[in-house]
C-alpha positions as CSV (number, residue, x, y, z in Angstrom):
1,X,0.3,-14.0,-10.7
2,X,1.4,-13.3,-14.5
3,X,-1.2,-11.0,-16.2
4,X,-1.2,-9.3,-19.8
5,X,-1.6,-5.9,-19.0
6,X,1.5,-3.5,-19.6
7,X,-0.4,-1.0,-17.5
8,X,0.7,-1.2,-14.2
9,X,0.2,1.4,-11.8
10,X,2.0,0.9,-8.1
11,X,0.8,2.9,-5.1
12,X,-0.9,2.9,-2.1
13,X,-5.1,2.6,-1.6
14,X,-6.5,6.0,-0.2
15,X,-9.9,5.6,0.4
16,X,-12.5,3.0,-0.9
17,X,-16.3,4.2,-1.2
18,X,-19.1,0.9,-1.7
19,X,-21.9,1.6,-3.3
20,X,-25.6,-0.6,-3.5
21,X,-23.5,-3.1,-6.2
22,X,-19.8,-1.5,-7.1
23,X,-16.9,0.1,-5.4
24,X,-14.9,3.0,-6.1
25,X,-10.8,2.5,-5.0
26,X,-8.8,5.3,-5.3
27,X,-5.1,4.4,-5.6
28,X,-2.1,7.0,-5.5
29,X,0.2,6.2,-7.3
30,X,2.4,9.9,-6.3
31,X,1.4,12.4,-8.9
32,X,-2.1,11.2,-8.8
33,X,-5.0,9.6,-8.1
34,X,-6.1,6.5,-10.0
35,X,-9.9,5.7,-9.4
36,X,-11.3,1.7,-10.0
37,X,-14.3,0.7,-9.7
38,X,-15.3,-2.6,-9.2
39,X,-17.5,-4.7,-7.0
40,X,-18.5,-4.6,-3.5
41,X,-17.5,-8.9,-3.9
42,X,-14.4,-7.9,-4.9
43,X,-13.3,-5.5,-2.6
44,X,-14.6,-8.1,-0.1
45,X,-12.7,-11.2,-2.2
46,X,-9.2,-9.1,-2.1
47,X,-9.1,-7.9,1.4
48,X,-8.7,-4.6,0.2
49,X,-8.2,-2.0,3.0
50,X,-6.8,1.9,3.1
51,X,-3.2,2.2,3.3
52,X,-2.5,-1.0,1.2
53,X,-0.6,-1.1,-1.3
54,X,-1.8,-1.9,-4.6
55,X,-1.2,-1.7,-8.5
56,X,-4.2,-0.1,-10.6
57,X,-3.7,-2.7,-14.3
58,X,-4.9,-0.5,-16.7
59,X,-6.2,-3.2,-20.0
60,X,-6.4,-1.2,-22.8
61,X,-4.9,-0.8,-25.9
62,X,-5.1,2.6,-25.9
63,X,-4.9,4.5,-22.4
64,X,-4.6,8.4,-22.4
65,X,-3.3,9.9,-19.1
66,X,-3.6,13.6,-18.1
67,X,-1.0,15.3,-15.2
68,X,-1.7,18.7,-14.1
């Protein structure tokens, strides 16, 4: 799949948490955590599951990113 986003974040899915309508997956990516959220359908859609691996995209023209 060829997407537009520059922002392209590799790791491995750590723990996905549904809610009534969206989903939260956080994604390390090794120095940290990357949270998404995005619907229960498409957590369903994509087959997402812990310990897959995964790339956060990150669309944005401007993204500021904070390692402590």
């Amino acid at each position: 799949m060829k997407i537009s986003a520059r922002n392209q974040l590799k790791g491995k899915i750590v723990e996905i948490t549904k809610g009534a309508t969206t989903a939260h997956v956080r994604i390390d990516i090794g120095r940290a955590i990357v949270t998404s959220a995005i619907t229960n359908a498409a957590v369903d859609e994509l087959k997402l599951t812990v310990g897959q691996q995964a790339y956060a995209v990150v669309k944005a023209s401007d993204v500021m990113v904070a390692i402590d």
